[in-house]
C-alpha positions as CSV (number, residue, x, y, z in Angstrom):
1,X,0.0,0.0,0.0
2,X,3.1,2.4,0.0
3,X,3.0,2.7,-3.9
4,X,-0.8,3.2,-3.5
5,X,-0.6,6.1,-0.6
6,X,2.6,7.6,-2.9
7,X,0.0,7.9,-6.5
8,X,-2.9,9.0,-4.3
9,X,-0.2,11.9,-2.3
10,X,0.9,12.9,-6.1
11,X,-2.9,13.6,-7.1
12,X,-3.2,16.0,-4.3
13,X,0.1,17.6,-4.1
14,X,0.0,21.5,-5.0
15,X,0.3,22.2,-8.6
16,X,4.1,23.6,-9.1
17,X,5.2,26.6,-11.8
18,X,8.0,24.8,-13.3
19,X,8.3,23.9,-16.8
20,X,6.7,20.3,-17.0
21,X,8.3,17.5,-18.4
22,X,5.7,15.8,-20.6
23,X,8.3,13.1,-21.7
24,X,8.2,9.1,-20.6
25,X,10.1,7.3,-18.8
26,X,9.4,5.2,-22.4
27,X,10.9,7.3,-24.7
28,X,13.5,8.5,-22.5
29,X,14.7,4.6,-22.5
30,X,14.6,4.4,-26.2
31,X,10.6,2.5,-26.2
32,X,12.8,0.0,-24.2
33,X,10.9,0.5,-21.0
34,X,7.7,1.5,-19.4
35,X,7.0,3.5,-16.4
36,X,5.3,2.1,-13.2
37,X,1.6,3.9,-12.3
38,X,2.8,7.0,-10.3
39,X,4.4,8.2,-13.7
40,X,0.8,8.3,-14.7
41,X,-0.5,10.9,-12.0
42,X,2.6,12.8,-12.2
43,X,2.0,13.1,-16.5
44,X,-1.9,13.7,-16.1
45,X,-1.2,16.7,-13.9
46,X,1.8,17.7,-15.6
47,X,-0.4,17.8,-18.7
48,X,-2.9,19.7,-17.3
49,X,-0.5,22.4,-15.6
50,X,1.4,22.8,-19.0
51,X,-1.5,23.5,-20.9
52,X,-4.2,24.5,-18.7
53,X,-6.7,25.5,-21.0
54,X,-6.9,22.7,-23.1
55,X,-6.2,19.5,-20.4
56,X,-8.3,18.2,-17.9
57,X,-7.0,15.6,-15.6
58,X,-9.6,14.1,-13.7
59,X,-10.2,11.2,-11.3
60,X,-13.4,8.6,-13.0
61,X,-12.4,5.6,-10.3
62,X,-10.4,4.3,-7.9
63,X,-9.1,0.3,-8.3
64,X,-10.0,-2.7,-5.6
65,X,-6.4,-1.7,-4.1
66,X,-7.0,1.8,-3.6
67,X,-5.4,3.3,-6.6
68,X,-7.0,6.1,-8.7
69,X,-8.4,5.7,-12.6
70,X,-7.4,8.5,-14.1
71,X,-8.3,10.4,-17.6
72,X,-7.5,13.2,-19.8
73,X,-10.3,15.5,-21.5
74,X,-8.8,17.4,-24.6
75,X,-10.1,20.4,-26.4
76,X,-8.1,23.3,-28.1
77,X,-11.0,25.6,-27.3
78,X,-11.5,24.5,-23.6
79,X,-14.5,22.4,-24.1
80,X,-13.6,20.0,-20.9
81,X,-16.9,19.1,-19.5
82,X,-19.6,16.6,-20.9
83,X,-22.0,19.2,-20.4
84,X,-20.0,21.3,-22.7
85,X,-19.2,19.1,-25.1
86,X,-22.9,18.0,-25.2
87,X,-23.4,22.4,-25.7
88,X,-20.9,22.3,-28.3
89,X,-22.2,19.9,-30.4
90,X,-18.7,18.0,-30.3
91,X,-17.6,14.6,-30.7
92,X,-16.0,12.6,-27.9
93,X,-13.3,10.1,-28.5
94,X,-12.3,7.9,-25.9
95,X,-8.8,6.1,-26.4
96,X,-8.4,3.7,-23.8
97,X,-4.4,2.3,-23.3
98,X,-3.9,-0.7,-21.0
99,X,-7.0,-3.1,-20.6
100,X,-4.9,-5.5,-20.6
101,X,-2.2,-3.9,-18.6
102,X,1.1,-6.4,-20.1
103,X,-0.2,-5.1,-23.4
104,X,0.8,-1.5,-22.6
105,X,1.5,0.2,-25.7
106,X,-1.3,2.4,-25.3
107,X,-0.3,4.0,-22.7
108,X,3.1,5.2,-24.1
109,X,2.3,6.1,-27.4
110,X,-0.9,8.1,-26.5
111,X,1.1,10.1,-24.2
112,X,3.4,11.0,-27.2
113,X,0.6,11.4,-29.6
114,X,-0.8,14.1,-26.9
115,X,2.5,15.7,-26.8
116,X,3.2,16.4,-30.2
117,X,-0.5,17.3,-30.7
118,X,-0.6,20.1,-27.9
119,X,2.6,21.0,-29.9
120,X,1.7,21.2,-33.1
121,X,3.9,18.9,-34.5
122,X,1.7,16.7,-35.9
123,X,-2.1,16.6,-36.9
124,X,-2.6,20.5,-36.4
125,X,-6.3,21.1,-35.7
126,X,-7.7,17.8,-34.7
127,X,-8.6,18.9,-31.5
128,X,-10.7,22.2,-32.1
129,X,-13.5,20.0,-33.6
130,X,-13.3,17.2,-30.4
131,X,-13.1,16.3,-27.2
132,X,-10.4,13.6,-26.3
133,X,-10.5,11.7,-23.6
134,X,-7.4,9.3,-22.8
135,X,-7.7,6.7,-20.8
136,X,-3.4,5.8,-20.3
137,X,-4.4,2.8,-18.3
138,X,-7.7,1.3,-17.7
139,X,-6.5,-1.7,-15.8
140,X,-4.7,0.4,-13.4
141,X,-3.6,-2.7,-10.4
142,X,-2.9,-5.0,-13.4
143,X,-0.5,-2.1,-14.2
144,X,1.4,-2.6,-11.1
145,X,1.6,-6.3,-10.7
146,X,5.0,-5.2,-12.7
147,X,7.4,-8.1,-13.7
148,X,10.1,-9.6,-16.4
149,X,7.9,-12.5,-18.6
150,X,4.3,-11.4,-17.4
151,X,4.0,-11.9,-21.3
152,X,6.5,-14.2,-22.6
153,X,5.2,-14.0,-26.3
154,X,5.7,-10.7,-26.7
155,X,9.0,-8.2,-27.5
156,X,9.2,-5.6,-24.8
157,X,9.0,-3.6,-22.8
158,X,11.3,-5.1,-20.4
159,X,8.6,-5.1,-17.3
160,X,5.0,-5.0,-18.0
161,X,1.9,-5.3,-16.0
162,X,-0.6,-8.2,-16.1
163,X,-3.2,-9.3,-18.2
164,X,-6.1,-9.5,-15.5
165,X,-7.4,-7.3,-12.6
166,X,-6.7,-7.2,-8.6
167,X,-9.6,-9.5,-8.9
168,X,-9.0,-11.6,-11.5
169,X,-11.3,-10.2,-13.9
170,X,-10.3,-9.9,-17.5
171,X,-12.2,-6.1,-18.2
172,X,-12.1,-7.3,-21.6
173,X,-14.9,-9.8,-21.2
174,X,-16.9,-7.8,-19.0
175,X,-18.8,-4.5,-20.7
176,X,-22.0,-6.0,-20.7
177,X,-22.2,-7.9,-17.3
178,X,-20.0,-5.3,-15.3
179,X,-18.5,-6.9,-12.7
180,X,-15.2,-5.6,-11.7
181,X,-15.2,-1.8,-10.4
182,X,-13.1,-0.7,-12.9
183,X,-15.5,-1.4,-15.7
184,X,-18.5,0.3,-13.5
185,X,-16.0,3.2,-13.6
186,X,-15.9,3.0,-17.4
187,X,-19.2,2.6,-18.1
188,X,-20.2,5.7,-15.7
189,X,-17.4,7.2,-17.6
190,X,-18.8,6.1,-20.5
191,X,-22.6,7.2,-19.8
192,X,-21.4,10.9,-18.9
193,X,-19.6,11.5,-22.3
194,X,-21.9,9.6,-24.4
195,X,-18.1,9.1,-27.0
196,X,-18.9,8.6,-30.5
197,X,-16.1,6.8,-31.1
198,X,-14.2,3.9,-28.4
199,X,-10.8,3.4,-29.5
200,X,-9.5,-0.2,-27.4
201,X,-5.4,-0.3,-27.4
202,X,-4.1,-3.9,-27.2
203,X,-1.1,-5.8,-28.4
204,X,-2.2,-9.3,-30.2
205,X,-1.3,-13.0,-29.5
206,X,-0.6,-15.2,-31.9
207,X,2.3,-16.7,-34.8
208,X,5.2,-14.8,-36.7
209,X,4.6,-13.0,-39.5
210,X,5.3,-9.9,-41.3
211,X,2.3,-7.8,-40.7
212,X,2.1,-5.6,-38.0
213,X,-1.4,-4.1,-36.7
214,X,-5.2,-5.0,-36.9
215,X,-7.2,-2.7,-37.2
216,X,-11.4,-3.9,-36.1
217,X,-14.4,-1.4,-36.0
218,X,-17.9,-2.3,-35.2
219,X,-20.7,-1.6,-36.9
220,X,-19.2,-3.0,-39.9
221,X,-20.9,-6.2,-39.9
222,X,-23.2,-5.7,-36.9
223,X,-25.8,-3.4,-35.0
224,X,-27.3,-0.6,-37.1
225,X,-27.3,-1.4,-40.6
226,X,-26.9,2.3,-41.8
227,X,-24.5,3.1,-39.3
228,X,-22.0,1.2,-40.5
229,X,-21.4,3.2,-43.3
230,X,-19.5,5.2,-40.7
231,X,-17.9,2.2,-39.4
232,X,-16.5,1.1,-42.2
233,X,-15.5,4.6,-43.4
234,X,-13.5,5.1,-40.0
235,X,-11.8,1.5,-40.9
236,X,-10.7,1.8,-44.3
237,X,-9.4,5.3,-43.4
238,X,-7.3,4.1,-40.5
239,X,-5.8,1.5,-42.2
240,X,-5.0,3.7,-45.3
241,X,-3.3,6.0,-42.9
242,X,-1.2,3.6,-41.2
243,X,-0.6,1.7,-44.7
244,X,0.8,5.0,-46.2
245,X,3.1,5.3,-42.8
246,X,5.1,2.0,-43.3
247,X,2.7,-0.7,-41.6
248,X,1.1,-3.4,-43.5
249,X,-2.6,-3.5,-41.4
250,X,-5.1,-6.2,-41.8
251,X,-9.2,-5.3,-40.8
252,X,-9.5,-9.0,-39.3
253,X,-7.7,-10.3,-36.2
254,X,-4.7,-12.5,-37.5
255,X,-5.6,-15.5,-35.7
256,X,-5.6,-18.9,-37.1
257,X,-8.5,-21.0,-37.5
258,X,-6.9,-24.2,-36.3
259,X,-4.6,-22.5,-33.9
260,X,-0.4,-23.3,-35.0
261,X,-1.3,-24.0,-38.7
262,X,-0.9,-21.1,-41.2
263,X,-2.3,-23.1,-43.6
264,X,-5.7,-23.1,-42.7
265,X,-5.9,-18.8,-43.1
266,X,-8.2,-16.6,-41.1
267,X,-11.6,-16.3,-39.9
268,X,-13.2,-12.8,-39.4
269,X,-16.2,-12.4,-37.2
270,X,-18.0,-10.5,-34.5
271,X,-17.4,-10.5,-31.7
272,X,-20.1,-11.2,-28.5
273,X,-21.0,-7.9,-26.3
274,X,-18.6,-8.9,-23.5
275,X,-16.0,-7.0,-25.5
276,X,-15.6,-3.6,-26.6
277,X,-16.4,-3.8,-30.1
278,X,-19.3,-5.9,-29.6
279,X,-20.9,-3.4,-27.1
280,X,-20.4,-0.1,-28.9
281,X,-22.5,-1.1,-31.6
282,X,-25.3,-1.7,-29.3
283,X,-25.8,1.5,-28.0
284,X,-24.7,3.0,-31.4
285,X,-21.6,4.1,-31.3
286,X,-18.4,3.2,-33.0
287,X,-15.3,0.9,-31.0
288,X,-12.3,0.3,-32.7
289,X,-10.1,-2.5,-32.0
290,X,-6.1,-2.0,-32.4
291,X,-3.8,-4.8,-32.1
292,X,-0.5,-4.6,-32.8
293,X,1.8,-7.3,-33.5
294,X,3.5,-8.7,-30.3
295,X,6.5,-10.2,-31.7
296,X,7.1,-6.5,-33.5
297,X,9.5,-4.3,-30.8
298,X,8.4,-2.0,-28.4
299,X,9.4,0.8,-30.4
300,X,7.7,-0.1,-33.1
301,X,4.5,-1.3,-31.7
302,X,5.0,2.5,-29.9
303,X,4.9,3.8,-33.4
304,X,1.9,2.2,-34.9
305,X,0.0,2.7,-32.2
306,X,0.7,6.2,-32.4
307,X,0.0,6.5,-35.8
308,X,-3.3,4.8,-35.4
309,X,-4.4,6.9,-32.7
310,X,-3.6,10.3,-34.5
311,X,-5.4,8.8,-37.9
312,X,-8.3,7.9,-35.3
313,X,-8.4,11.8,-34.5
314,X,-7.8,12.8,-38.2
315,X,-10.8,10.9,-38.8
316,X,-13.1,12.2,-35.9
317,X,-12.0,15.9,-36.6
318,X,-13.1,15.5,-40.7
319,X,-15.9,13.3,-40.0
320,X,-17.2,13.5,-36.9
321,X,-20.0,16.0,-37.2
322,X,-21.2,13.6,-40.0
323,X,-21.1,11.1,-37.7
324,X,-22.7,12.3,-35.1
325,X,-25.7,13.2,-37.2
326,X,-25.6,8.9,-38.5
327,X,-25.5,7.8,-34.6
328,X,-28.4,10.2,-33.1
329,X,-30.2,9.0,-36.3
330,X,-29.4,5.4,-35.5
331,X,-31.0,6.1,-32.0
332,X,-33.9,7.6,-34.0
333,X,-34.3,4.3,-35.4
334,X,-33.9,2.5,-32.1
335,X,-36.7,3.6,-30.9
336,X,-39.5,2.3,-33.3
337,X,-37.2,-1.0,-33.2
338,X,-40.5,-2.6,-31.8
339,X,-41.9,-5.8,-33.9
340,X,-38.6,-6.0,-36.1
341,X,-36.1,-8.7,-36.0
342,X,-32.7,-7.6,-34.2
343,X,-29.5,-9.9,-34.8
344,X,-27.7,-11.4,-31.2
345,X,-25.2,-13.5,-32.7
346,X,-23.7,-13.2,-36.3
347,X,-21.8,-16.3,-38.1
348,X,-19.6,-16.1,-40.7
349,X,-20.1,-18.0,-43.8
350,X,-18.4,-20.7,-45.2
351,X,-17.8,-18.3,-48.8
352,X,-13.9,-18.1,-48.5
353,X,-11.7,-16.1,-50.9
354,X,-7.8,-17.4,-51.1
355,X,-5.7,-14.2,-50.4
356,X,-2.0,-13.3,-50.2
357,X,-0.6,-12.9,-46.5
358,X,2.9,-11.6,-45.4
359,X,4.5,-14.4,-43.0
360,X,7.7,-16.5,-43.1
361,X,9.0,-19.2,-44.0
362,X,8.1,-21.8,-41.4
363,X,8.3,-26.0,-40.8
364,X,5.7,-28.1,-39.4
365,X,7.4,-31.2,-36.9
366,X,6.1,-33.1,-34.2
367,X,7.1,-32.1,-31.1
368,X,8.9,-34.8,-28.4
369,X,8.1,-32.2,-25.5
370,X,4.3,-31.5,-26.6
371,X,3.5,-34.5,-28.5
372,X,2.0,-32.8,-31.5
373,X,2.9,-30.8,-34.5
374,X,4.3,-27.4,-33.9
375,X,5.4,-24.6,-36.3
376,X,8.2,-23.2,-36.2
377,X,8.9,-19.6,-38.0
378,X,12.3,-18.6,-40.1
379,X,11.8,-14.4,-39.6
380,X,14.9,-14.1,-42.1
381,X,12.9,-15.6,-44.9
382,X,10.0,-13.7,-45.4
383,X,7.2,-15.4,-47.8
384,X,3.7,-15.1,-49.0
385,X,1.2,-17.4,-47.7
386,X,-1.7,-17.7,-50.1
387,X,-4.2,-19.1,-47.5
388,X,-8.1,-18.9,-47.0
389,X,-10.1,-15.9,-45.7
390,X,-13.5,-16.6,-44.5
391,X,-14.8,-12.8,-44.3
392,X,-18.8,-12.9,-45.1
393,X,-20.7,-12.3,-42.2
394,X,-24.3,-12.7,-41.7
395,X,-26.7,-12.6,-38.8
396,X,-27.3,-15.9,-37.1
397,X,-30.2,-15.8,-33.9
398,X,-32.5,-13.1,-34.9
399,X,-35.6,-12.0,-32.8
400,X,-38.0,-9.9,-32.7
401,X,-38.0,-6.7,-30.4
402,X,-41.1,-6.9,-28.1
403,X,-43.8,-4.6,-29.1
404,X,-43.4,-2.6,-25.8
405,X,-40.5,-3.3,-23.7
406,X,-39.6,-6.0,-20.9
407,X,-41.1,-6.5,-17.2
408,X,-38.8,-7.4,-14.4
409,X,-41.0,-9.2,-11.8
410,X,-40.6,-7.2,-8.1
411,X,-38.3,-10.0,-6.7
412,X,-35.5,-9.4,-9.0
413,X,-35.8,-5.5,-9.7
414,X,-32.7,-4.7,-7.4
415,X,-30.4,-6.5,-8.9
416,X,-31.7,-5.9,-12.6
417,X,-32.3,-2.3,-11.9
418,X,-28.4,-2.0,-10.8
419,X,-27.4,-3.6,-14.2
420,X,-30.0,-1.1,-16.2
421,X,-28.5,1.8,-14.6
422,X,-24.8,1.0,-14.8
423,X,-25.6,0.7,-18.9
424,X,-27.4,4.5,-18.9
425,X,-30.3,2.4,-19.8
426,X,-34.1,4.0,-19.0
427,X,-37.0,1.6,-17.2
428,X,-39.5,2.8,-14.1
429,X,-41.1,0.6,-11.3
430,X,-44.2,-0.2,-11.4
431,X,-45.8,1.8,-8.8
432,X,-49.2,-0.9,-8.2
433,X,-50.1,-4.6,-8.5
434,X,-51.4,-6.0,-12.0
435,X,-53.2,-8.9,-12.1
436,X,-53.3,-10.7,-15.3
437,X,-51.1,-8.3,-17.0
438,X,-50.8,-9.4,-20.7
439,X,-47.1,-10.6,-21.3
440,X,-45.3,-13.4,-22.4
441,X,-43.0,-15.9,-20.5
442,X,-40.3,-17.9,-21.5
443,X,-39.7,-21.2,-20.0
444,X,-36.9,-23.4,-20.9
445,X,-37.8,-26.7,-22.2
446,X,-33.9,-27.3,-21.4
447,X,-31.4,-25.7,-18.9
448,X,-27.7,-26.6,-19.0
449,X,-25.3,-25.3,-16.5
450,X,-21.9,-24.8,-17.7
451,X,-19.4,-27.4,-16.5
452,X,-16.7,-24.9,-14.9
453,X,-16.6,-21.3,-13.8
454,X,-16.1,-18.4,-16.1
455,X,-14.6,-14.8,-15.4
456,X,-16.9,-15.6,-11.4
457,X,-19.9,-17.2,-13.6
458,X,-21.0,-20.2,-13.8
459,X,-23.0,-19.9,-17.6
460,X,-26.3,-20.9,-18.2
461,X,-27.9,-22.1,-21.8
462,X,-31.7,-22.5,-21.9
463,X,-33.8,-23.5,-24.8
464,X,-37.5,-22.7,-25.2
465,X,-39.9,-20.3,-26.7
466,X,-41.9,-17.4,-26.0
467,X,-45.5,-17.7,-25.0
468,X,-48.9,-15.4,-24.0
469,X,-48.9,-16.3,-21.1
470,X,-51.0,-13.4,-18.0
471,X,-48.9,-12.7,-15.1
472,X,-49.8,-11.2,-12.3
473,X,-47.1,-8.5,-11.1
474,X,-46.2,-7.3,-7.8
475,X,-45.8,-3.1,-6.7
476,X,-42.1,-2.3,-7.7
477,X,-41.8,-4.7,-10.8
478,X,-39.7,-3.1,-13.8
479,X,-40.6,-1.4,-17.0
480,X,-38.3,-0.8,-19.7
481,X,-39.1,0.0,-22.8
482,X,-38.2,-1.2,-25.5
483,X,-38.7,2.5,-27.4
484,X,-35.3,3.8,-26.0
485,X,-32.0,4.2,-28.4
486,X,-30.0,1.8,-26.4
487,X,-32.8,-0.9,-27.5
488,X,-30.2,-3.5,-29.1
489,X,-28.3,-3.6,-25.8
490,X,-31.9,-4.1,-23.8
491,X,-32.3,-7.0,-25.9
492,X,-29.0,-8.4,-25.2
493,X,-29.4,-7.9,-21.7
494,X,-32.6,-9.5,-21.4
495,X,-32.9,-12.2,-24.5
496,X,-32.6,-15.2,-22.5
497,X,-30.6,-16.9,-26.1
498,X,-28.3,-13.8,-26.0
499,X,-24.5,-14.8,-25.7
500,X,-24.1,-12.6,-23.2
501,X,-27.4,-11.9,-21.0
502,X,-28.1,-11.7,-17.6
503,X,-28.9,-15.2,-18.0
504,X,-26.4,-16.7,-19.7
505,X,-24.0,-15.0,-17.1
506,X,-26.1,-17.4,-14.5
507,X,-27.5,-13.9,-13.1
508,X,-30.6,-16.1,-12.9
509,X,-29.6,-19.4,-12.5
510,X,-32.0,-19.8,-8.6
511,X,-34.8,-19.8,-11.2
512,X,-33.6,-22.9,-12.9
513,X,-32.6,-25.1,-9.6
514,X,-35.4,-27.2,-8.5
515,X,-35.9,-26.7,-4.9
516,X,-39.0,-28.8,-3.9
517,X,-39.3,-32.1,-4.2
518,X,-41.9,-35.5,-3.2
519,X,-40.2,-38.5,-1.4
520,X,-40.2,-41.6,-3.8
521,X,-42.1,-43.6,-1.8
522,X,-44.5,-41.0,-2.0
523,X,-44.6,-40.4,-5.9
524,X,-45.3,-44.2,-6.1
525,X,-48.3,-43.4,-4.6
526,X,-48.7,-40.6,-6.7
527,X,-48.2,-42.5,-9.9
528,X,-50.2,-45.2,-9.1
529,X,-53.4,-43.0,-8.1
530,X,-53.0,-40.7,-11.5
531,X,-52.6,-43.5,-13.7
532,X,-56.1,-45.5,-11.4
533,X,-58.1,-42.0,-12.7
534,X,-56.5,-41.2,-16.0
535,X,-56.4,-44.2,-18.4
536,X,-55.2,-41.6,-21.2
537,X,-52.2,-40.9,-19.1
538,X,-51.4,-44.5,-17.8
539,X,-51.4,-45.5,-21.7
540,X,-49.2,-42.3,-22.3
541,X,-46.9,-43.6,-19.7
542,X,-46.7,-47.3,-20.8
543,X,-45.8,-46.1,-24.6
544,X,-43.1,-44.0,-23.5
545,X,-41.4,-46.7,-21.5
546,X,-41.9,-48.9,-24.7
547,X,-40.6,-46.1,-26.6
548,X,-37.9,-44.0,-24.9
549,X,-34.9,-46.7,-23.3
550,X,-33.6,-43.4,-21.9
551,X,-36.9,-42.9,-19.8
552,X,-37.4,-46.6,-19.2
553,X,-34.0,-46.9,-17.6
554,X,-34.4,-43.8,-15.2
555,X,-36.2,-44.2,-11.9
556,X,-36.1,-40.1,-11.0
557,X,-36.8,-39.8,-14.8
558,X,-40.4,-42.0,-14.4
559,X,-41.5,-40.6,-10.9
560,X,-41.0,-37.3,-12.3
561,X,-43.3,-37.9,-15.0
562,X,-46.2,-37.9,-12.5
563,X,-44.5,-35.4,-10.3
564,X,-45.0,-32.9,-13.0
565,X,-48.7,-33.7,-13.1
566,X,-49.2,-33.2,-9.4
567,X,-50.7,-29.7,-7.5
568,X,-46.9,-29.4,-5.4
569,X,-44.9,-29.2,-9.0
570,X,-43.4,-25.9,-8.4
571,X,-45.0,-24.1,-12.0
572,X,-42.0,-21.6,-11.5
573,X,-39.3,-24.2,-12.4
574,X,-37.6,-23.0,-15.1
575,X,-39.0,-20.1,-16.0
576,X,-37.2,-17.5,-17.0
577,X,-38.0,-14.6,-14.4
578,X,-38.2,-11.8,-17.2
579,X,-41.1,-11.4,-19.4
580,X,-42.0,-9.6,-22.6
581,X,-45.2,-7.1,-23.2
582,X,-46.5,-5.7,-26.5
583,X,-48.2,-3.1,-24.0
584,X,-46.5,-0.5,-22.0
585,X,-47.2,-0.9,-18.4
């Protein structure tokens, strides 16, 4: 806690009137090294004391350990507030360094790209028609668990941070179910500057080969289908930019599809709203994803990344009112989503185009240590892989938006409600009882609990359908509506199929344990009484044992068939606890 009391003492410490030194420890080593947290808070403030009209530095959060989140607001004409920039009519860009804090280049090269910015030494202008806000680190305690190796499959810097929180929680896997602190922090962050465009700094995984960056924006093949126009205008003109400064950028993330075999090429995708560029797109804004290579150097993964941030603010400053104008009319649109069928998952095709990659020369030998083939790269023979690219994507699970909105039933409105409001998302409580309110219920026909935690969950899968089905509702259930801009995201919050709702997170999962049960000596009874009054159902009974060896072969199985026909089967078993209306309540 030293370190911790030290950052926190630097925050508050009196602002001096000597000349600031807005230079990193990073460049001062040659991109060799990277500087531990407190160089942070000293460069935020310095920042802000060299150029006090234009900086902000500004505490959003403060870390499990005590440390503060810290960000920068940027504006050539003072515009430092959301308020203002809200007045203003400008667009926000957030670029975020340091999710995953080993992958750090983020932080370093937005620091230069402010610098020589504020100075005028590159990309004059860009900030008279925005707001910045950077983000240097988002996973701030990651930052500071500081070693050699925390990521042995990358070139430098010498010491990094580590991929995952205090906590263990990998932020990038949690916009949507917003469990760690420091993604509450964000998203309140987030929900006060309403950015048009997230920019996600990160440094790839993955095999040897010549190209250097990846450059991902969403909506290109998701969310709003006229939106992105401006995705995919903010994409190509990225990678143009970097292409024209030396890098050779790819728009899909350079992962094999059979993972150590070049040979079987590339996949692209989208990905689910756990990460960055799968949210944005649901509340209809843009998120870029930049990876740069790992096995490139520090200082040159340093470079790109500064080049793609200042083509990023290029692109806001030419664009952005345009922009704007495309995402408040994709909220428009949003609203009268009702009725229509909304994508939650996308697929990619099996269409595949055979295209020319930059890699190496490499061998394929089974392995004595592993026991399996591994590939082995020659980085002084470069060569062109001609490999396959599977790039169509298409929505997969579509349904259709409820007619009015979603009802949260009293007994789970705190927690829900605490979700809702960390997403900016707008519901109200019911303030009186309805009986027989006209909704429809989902209960699953099959519930499968995943085998093994995931980031604290353990998931949930359901099939089943929607059904009419009255309810009655209890003073102090939910309402949201379904007529609200962030509609896409209410969907994927409350979609029971969604990859990443409330229930597949297991947010839900009490609703899907059975709880009460009858004695087998006592559903004997049962059995035998049913079938005495119900010949219908003794026949149905007898063909299914003949039928189904499965059944037949399952005491609990057979019981149960009769338990389920019995006043004490608890008719709340397995249904989902949120319900859909086509009236607003």
């Amino acid at each position: 806690m030293i370190r911790t009391a030290f950052l926190l003492a630097l925050l508050a410490a009196p602002v001096t009137h000597a000349a600031p030194d807005l230079v990193t420890v990073s460049e001062r080593s040659g991109f060799q090294a990277t500087g531990r947290y407190d160089e942070v808070v000293t460069l935020c403030r310095a920042f802000q004391q060299a150029y006090p009209k234009q900086v902000s530095c500004f505490q959003f959060g403060t870390t499990p350990e005590g440390r503060p989140m810290l960000a920068l607001a940027v504006n050539a004409r003072g515009t430092l507030t959301p308020d203002a920039a809200r007045k203003a009519g400008l667009p926000v860009t957030l670029v975020q360094g340091g999710i995953h804090a080993g992958e750090i280049d983020g932080k370093d090269a937005g620091f230069l790209a402010l610098r020589e910015i504020l100075e005028g030494k590159v990309a004059p202008g860009v900030l008279d028609k925005q707001v910045l806000l950077f983000v240097p680190v988002f996973n701030v305690d990651g930052h500071e668990r500081f070693a050699r190796w925390n990521r042995p499959n990358q070139r430098g810097p010498v010491e990094m941070g580590w991929r995952t929180t205090a906590q263990n929680f990998n932020l990038n896997r949690d916009y949507v179910k917003a469990d760690a602190p420091e993604m509450q922090a964000m998203l309140a962050l987030v929900n006060a500057w309403d950015p048009l465009t997230y920019v996600d700094l990160h440094v790839t995984d993955g095999a040897k080969f010549q190209h250097d960056v990846s450059i991902q924006v969403e909506p290109v093949y998701s969310g709003d289908r006229e939106f992105r126009e401006a995705g995919l205008a903010l994409r190509a003109n990225v990678i143009a930019d970097v292409g024209k400064q030396g890098s050779i950028p790819q728009a899909y993330y350079m992962s094999f599809k059979e993972t150590d075999d070049p040979a079987s090429g590339f996949v692209d995708g989208v990905s689910d709203p756990r990460f960055s560029t799968g949210y944005f797109q649901l509340r209809n804004r843009m998120a870029m994803l930049v990876e740069t290579h790992s096995w490139k150097d520090y200082p040159t993964r340093v470079r790109i990344t500064h080049n793609a941030v200042v083509s990023v603010l290029r692109q806001v400053a030419a664009h952005g009112a345009a922009w704007m104008q495309a995402a408040r009319d994709a909220d428009a649109r949003a609203r009268h989503i009702a009725g229509q069928p909304v994508a939650l998952t996308y697929r990619t095709t099996d269409r595949t185009t055979m295209v020319d990659f930059q890699g190496y020369a490499y061998t394929r030998t089974m392995s004595d240590v592993s026991g399996q083939l591994m590939t082995r790269y020659d980085e002084t023979t470069p060569q062109v892989w001609h490999v396959p690219l599977r790039d169509e994507v298409v929505a997969d699970l579509l349904v259709p938006a409820p007619g009015a909105g979603y009802v949260v039933p009293a007994a789970w409105a705190q927690m829900v409600a605490a979700k809702l409001a960390q997403h900016g998302i707008v519901f109200r409580r019911l303030d009186k009882s309805i009986d027989a309110a006209p909704v429809q219920t989902f209960r699953a026909e099959q519930a499968t609990f995943a085998a093994s935690s995931f980031e604290s969950h353990q998931r949930l899968t359901v099939a089943g359908t929607w059904k009419a089905e009255p309810r009655n509702l209890v003073k102090g259930a939910l309402f949201v509506p379904i007529a609200q801009p962030k509609a896409r995201l209410v969907m994927a919050l409350f979609e029971p199929q969604a990859p990443d709702s409330l229930l597949a997170w297991g947010e839900f999962n009490n609703a899907f344990e059975s709880k009460e049960y009858m004695e087998d000596y006592v559903a004997e009874d049962v059995a035998r009484a049913q079938m005495a009054r119900d010949p219908a159902l003794a026949a149905a009974f007898r063909n299914r044992l003949e039928h189904d060896p499965a059944f037949a072969g399952s005491p609990h199985a057979r019981l149960e068939f009769f338990a389920r026909r019995h006043p004490s089967w608890d008719e709340r078993l397995n249904l989902y606890p949120v319900l859909r209306t086509d009236v607003a309540l």
